[in-house]
C-alpha positions in Angstrom: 0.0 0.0 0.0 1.4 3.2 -1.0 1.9 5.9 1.3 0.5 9.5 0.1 2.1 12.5 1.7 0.2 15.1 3.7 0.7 17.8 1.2 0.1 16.0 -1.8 -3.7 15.1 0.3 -3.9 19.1 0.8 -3.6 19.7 -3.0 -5.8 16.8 -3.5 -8.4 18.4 -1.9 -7.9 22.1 -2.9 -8.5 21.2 -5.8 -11.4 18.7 -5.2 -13.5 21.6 -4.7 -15.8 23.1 -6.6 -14.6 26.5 -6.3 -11.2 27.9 -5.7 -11.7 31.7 -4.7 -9.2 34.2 -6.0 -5.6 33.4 -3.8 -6.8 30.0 -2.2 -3.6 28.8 -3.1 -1.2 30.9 -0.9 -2.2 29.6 1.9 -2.0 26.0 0.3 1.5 26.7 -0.7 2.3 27.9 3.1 0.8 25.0 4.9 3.1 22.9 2.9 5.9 20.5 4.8 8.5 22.2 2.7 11.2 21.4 5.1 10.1 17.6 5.4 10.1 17.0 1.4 12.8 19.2 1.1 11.7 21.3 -2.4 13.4 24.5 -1.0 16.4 23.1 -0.9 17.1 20.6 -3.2 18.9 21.0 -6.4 20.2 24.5 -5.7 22.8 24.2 -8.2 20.1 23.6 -11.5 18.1 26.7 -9.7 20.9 28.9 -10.4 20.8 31.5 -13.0 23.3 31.2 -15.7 25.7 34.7 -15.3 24.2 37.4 -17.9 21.0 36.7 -17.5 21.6 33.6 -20.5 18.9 30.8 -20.2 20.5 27.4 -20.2 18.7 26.4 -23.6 19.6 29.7 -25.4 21.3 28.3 -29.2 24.8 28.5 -29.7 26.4 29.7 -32.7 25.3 27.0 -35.8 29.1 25.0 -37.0 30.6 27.1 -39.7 30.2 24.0 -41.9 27.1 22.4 -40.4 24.7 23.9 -43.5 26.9 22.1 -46.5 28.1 19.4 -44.9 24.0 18.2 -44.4 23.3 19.8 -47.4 20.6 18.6 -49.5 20.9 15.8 -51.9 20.3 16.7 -55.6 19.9 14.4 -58.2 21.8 10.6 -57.6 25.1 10.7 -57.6 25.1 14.7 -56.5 24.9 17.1 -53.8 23.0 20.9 -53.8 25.9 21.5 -51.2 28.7 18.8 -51.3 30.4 19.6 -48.1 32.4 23.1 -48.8 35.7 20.9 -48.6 34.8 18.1 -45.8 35.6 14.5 -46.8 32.6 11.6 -45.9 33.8 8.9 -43.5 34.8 5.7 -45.0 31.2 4.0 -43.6 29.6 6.4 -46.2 30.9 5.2 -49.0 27.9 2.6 -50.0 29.1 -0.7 -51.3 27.6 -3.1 -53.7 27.8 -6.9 -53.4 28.9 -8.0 -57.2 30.2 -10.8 -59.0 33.9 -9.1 -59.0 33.3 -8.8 -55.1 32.6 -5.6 -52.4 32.9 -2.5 -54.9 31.9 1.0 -54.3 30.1 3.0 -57.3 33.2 4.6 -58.3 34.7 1.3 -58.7 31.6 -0.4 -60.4 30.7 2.7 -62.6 33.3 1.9 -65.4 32.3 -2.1 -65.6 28.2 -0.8 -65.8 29.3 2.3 -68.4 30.6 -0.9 -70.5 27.5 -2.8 -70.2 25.5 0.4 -71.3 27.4 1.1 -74.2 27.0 -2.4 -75.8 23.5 -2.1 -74.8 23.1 1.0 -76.7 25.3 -0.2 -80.0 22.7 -3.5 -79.5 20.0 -1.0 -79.8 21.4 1.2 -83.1 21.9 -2.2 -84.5 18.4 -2.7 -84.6 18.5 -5.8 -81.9 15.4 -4.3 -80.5 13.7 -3.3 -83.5 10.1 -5.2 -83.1 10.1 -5.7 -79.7 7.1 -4.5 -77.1 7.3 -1.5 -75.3 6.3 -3.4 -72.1 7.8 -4.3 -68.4 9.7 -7.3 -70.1 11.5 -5.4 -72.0 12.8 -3.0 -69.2 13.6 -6.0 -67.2 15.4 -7.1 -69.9 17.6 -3.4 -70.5 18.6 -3.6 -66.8 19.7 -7.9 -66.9 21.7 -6.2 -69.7 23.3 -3.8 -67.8 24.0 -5.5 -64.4 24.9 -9.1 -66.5 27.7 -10.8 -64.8 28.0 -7.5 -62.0 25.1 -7.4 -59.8 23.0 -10.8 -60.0 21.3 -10.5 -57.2 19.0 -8.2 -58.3 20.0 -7.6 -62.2 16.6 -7.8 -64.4 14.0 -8.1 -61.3 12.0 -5.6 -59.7 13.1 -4.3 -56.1 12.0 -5.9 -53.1 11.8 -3.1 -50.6 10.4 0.3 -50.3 13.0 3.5 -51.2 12.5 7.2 -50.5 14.2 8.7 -53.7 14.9 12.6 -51.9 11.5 13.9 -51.1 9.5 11.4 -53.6 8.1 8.1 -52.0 7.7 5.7 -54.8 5.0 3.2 -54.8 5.8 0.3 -52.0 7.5 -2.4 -54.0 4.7 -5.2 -53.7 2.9 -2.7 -55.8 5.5 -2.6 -58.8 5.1 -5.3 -60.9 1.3 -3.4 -61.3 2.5 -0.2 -61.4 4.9 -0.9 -64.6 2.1 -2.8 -66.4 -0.1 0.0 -66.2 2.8 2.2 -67.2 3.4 0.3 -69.9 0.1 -0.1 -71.4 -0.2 4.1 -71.0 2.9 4.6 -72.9 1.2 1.9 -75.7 -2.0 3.7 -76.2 -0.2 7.2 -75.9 2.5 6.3 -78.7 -0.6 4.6 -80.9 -2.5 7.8 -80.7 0.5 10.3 -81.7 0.2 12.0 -84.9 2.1 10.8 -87.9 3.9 14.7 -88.0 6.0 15.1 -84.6 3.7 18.2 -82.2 4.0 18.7 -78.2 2.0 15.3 -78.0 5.8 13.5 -78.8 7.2 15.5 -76.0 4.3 14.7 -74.1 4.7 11.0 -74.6 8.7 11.4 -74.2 7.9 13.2 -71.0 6.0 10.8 -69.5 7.8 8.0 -70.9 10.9 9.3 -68.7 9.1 10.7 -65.6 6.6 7.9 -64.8 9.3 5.4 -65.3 11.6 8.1 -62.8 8.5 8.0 -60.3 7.6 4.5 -60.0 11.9 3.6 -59.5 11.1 0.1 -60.4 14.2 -1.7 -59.6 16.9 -1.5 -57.1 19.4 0.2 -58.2 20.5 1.6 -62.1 17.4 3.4 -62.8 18.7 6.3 -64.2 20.1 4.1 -66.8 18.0 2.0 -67.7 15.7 5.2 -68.5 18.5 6.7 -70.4 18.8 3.3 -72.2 14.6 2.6 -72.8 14.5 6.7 -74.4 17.5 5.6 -76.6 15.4 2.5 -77.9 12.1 5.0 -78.0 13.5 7.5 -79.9 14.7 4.9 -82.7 11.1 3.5 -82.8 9.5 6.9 -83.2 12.5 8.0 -85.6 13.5 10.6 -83.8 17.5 12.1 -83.5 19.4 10.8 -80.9 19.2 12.6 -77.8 20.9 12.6 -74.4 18.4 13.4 -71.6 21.2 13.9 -69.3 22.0 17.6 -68.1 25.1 19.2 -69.7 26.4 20.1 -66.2 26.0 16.9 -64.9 27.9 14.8 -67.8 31.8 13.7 -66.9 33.8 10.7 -68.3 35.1 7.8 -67.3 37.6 5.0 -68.3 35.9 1.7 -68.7 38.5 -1.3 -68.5 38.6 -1.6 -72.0 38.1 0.8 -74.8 37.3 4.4 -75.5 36.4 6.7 -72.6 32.6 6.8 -72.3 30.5 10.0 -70.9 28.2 9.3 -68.1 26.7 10.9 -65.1 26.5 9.9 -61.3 22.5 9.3 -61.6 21.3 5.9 -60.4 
């Protein structure tokens, strides 16, 4: 049985009543047992006022490099504010289980950029010509690039939910619907374009890229893949070459074999 203290029973039944006339709690507070429970004096040190007046909450000063080095996270591979000259710890650095072992993207980025450019000389070459615009085939454009690399997930759909910056893609139980109903879209908008190219072919370029950008359908590589499937578009609708990818954002790399080949840091 718990024991209840005199003066908490005295607030008790202040309070208890119906009324509490103006200052009824002054004498409340002075028939109190403050010496007994000892609320005067204990913890004098906490009660004491910081010198100047300062409260013990007040801010400091922010770290001269605390707004860059958490800066916000641009497009994959990028940084709004990289860091204004600090370096990211080791444990950063995110690693990728693959066939040639532990690698980091800097590391895997020249053996993927040669798997994308024989993708794309598969494409001019017409390997594609025929084929259906549907989820197969994209599955198919990313076994292509992550063959040999990354099998564990190279031409499935991923198997767990990602936050892509401030988007939220749809949860990944839902993908395998979400890039049939893409796909079927992107069929009925191509069969309904015009035979003479209008803002209805940007449209359908538009979306073709930005759906596919939303829904982030596999686990990792989406960025080319996309860069790969608007290659293949472009030759069905007969279209010039383009490259989707910002100027800015372009750099070149070394692949193990052969002529340097420009990509980007987008996943």
């Amino acid at each position: 049985m718990k024991i209840v203290p005199d003066w908490i029973k005295k607030l008790l039944r202040r309070f208890g009543q119906e009324a509490l006339p103006r200052g009824s709690l002054e004498p409340l507070l002075a028939e109190a047992d403050n010496p007994a429970h000892g609320l005067e004096t204990g913890n004098q040190t906490l009660a004491q006022p910081l010198a100047g007046g300062a409260r013990p909450d007040s801010p400091g000063q922010p770290a001269a490099e605390g707004g860059a080095e958490h800066g916000v996270r641009g497009r994959a591979g990028g940084s709004a504010h990289a860091g204004a000259g600090t370096r990211p710890p080791p444990a950063a650095i995110r690693y990728l289980n693959t066939a040639l072992g532990a690698l980091g993207y800097a590391e895997l980025a020249p053996h993927v950029a040669t798997h994308v450019q024989a993708l794309q000389s598969a494409i001019a070459a017409g390997e594609f010509d025929g084929r259906t615009l549907d989820e197969d085939l994209l599955l198919e454009l990313h076994r292509r690039i992550c063959a040999g690399l990354i099998p564990e997930f190279a031409g499935r759909w991923r198997t767990s939910d990602v936050v892509v910056g401030d988007h939220e893609p749809p949860a990944y139980p839902l993908v395998p619907q979400r890039m049939r109903e893409y796909a079927r879209d992107l069929q009925a908008r191509l069969a309904a374009l015009p035979q003479k190219p209008d803002d209805l072919w940007l449209e359908a370029l538009a979306f073709a890229e930005g759906r596919l950008l939303s829904i982030h359908p596999v686990a990792d590589f989406n960025g080319r893949v996309i860069r790969v499937f608007i290659d293949l578009l472009t030759r069905v609708l007969k279209l010039p070459e383009v490259d989707p990818t910002p100027a800015r954002q372009r750099r070149t790399i070394s692949p193990p074999c052969g002529p340097p080949i420009a990509m980007t840091g987008e996943r």
